[in-house]
C-alpha positions as CSV (number, residue, x, y, z in Angstrom):
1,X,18.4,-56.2,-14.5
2,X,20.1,-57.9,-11.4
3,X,21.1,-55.5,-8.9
4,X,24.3,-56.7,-7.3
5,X,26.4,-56.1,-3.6
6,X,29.5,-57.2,-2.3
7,X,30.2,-59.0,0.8
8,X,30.1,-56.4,2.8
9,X,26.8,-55.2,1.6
10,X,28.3,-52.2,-0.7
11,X,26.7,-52.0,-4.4
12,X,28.9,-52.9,-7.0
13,X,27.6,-53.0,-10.8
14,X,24.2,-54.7,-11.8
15,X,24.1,-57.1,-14.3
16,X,21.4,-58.1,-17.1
17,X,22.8,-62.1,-16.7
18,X,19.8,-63.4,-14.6
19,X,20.7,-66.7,-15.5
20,X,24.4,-66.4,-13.4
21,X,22.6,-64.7,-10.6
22,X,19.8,-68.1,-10.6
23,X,23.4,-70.1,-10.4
24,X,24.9,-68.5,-7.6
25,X,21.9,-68.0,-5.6
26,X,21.7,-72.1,-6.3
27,X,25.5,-73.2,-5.6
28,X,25.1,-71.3,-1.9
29,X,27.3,-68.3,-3.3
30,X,25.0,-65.6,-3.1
31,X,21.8,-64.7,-1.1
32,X,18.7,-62.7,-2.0
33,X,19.0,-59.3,-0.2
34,X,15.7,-58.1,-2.5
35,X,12.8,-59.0,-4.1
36,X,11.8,-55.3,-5.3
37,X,13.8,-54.6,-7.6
38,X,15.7,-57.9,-7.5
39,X,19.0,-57.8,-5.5
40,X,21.2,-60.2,-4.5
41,X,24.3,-60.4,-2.0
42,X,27.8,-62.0,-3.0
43,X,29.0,-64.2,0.0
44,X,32.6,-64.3,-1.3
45,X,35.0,-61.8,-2.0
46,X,34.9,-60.1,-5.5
47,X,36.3,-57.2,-7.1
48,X,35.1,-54.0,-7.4
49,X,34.8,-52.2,-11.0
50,X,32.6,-49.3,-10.7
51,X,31.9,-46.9,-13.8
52,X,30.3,-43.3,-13.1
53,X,26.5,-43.6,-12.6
54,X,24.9,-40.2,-12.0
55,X,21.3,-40.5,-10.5
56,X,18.6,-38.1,-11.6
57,X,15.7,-37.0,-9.8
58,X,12.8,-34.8,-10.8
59,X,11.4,-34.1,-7.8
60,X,7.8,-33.1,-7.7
61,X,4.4,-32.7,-5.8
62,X,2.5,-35.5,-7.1
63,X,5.0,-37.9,-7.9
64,X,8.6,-38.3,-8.1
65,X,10.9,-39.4,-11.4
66,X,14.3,-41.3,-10.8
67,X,16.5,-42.3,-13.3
68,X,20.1,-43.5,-13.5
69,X,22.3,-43.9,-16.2
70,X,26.2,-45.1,-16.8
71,X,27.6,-43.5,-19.9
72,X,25.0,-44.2,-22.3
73,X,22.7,-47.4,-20.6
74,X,20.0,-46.5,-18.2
75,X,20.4,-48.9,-15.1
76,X,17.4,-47.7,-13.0
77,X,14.0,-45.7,-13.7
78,X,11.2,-45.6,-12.0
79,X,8.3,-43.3,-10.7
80,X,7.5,-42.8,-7.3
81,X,4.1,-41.3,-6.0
82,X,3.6,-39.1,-3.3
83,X,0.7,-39.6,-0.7
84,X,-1.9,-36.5,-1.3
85,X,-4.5,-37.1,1.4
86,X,-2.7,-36.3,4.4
87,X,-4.5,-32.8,4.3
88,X,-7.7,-34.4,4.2
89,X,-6.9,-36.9,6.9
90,X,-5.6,-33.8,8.9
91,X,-8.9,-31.8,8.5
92,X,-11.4,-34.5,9.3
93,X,-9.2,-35.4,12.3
94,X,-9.6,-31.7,13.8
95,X,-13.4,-31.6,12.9
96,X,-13.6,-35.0,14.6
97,X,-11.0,-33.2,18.2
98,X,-13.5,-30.5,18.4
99,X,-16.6,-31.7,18.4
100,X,-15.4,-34.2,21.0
101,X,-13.8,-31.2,23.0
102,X,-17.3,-29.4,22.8
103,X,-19.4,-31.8,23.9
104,X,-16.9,-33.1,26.9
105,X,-14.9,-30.4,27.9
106,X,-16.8,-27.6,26.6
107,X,-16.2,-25.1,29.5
108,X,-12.4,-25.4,29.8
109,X,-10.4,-22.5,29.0
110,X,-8.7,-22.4,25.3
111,X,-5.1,-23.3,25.6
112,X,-2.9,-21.4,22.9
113,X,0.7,-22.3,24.7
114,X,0.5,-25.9,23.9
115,X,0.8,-25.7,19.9
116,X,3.3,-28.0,17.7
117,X,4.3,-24.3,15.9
118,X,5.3,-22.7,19.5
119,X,6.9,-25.4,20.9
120,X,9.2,-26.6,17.6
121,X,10.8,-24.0,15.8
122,X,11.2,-25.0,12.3
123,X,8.5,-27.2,12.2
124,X,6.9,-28.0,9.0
125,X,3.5,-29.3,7.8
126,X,3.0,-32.9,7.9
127,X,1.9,-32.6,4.2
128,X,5.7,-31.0,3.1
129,X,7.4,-33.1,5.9
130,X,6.5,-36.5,4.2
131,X,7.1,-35.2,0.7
132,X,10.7,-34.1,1.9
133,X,11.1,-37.7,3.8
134,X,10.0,-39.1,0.9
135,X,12.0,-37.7,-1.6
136,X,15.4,-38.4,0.7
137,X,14.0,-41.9,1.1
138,X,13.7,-42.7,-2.4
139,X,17.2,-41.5,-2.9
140,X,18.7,-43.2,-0.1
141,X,17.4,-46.5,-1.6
142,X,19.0,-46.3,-4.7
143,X,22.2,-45.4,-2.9
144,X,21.8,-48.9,-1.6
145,X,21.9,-50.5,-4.9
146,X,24.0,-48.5,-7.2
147,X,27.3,-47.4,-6.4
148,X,26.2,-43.8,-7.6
149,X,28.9,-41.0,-8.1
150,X,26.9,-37.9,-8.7
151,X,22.8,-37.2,-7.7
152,X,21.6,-34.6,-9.8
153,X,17.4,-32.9,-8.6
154,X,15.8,-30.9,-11.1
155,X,13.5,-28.2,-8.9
156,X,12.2,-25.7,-11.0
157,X,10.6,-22.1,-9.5
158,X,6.8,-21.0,-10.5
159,X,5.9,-17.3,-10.5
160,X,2.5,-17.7,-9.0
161,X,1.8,-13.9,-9.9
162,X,3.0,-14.7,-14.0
163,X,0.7,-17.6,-13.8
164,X,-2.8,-15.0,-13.1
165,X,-1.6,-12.2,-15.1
166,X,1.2,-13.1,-18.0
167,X,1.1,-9.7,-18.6
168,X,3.1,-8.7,-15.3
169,X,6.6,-8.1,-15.1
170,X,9.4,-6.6,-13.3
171,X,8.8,-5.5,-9.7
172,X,5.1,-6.3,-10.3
173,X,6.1,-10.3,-9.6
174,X,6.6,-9.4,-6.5
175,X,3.7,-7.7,-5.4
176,X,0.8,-10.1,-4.4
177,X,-2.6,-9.3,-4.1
178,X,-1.9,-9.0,-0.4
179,X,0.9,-6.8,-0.4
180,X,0.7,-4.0,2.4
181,X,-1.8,-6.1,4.3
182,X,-1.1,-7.4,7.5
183,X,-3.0,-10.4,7.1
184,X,-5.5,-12.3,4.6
185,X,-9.1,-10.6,6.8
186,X,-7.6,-7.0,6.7
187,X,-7.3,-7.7,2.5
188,X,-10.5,-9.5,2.3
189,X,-12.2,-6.8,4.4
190,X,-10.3,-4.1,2.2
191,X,-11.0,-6.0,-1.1
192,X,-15.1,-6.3,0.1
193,X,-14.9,-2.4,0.9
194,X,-15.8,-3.2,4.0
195,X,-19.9,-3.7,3.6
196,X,-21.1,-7.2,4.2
197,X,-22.0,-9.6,0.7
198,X,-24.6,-11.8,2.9
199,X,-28.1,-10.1,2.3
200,X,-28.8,-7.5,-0.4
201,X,-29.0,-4.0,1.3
202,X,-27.3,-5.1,4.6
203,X,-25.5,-2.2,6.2
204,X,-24.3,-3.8,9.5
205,X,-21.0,-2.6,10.0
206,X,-19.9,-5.3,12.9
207,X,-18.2,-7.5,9.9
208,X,-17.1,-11.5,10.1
209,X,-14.5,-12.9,7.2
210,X,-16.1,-16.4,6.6
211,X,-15.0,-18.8,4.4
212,X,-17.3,-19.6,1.6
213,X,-15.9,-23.3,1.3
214,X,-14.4,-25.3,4.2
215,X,-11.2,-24.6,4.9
216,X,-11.0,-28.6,4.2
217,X,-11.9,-27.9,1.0
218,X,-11.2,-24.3,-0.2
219,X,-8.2,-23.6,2.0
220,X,-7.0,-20.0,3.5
221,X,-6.4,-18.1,0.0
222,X,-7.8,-15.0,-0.3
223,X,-10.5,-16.2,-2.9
224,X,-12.0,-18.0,-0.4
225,X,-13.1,-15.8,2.3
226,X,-15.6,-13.6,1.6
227,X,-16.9,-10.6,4.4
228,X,-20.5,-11.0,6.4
229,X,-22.1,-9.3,9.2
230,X,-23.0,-11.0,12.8
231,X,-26.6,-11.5,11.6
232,X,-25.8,-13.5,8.0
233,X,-22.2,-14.8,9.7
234,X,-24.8,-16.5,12.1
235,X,-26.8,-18.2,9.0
236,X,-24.1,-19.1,6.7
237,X,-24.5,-22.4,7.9
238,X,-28.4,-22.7,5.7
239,X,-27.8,-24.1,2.0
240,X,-30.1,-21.7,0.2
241,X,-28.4,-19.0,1.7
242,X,-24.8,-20.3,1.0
243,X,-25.5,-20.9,-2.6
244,X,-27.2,-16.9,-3.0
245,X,-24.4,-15.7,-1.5
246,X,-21.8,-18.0,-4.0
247,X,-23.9,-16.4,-6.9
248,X,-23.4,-13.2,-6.0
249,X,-19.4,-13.4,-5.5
250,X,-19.5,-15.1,-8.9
């Protein structure tokens, strides 16, 4: 398949005769405009005869499916993927800003004005911002070689609390495990009953929510934090104590 514009750059109608497109690109009549997927540029004058292509996309988090079709012939398909280590390149950035902050500027004051979130309202992770550029990229680019008529996106919605219980229904969809909590610590706390899960017997009340994983690798849900006192907050850091306290919780 030969994707074709006019003169002026507009998409008219591919064709499947590659052999034409080799002669005009040869007799000086036409120019490649590009290689992926092949494209080329009419330098005369030439009519227009569109038919209705609708463009499909099933947009999704991993990777993104394209396909357009005229009547019954599909003229385009293809699969684009999405980049998924922007997260990690995020975390190892910070870890990388802090320790350089602590070791240089270790006694300046902590600066809470000065954040992306404060400053830009309606700002967006850079993880969702490049899937959403991405996805209006992708479609722009067809636009530029197929005189589409109609783009049709297939989203689809996923009841997170349906998935962990199939059993739930009604108003109970609605109702997270964090409902009526201010914040994930005041669940965790509430969901420990408030008594530390570091050492056996401990009965320090001063309580910590630490994160059992990295928050590079675990994340912020709820499953991840886990409550401890001052005293085993301060030696979460020792492996043998980690993995006692991952045995427990399991």
């Amino acid at each position: 398949m030969v994707y074709v514009l006019n003169k002026n750059g507009k998409p008219l109608m591919p064709t499947k005769r590659r052999g034409k497109a080799r002669r005009l690109l040869k007799d000086g009549m036409a120019k490649v405009a590009r290689l992926e997927p092949s494209a080329i540029q009419l330098l005369y004058d030439s009519a227009e005869h569109a038919r209705p292509i609708n463009l499909g996309v099933d947009a999704g988090s991993k990777a993104i499916g394209i396909s357009a079709a005229a009547e019954k012939e599909e003229l385009y398909a293809a699969e684009a993927e999405l980049r998924t280590d922007i997260v990690d390149l995020l975390s190892t950035r910070r870890g990388f800003r802090r320790a350089r902050r602590n070791g240089k500027t270790r006694y300046r004051k902590p600066r809470f004005n000065n954040r992306v979130r404060s400053k830009h309202k309606g700002w967006l992770a850079p993880s969702i911002e490049n899937k959403i550029q991405t996805h209006i990229k992708t479609v722009v680019n067809i636009h530029k070689i197929l005189p589409t008529a109609k783009t049709i996106v297939e989203v689809a919605s996923f009841d997170m609390q349906k998935i962990k219980n199939p059993a739930v229904s009604g108003k109970d969809c609605r109702q997270g495990d964090q409902m009526g909590f201010w914040n994930a610590r005041e669940y965790v706390l509430f969901r420990d009953g408030h008594a530390c899960h570091g050492r056996k017997g401990c009965k320090n009340p001063i309580l910590n929510v630490h994160r059992i994983e990295s928050r590079k690798v675990g994340g912020d849900a709820p499953n991840n934090p886990a409550a401890l006192c001052e005293d085993c907050h301060s030696d979460c850091r020792c492996a043998a104590f980690m993995g006692a306290m991952l045995a427990s919780l399991s």
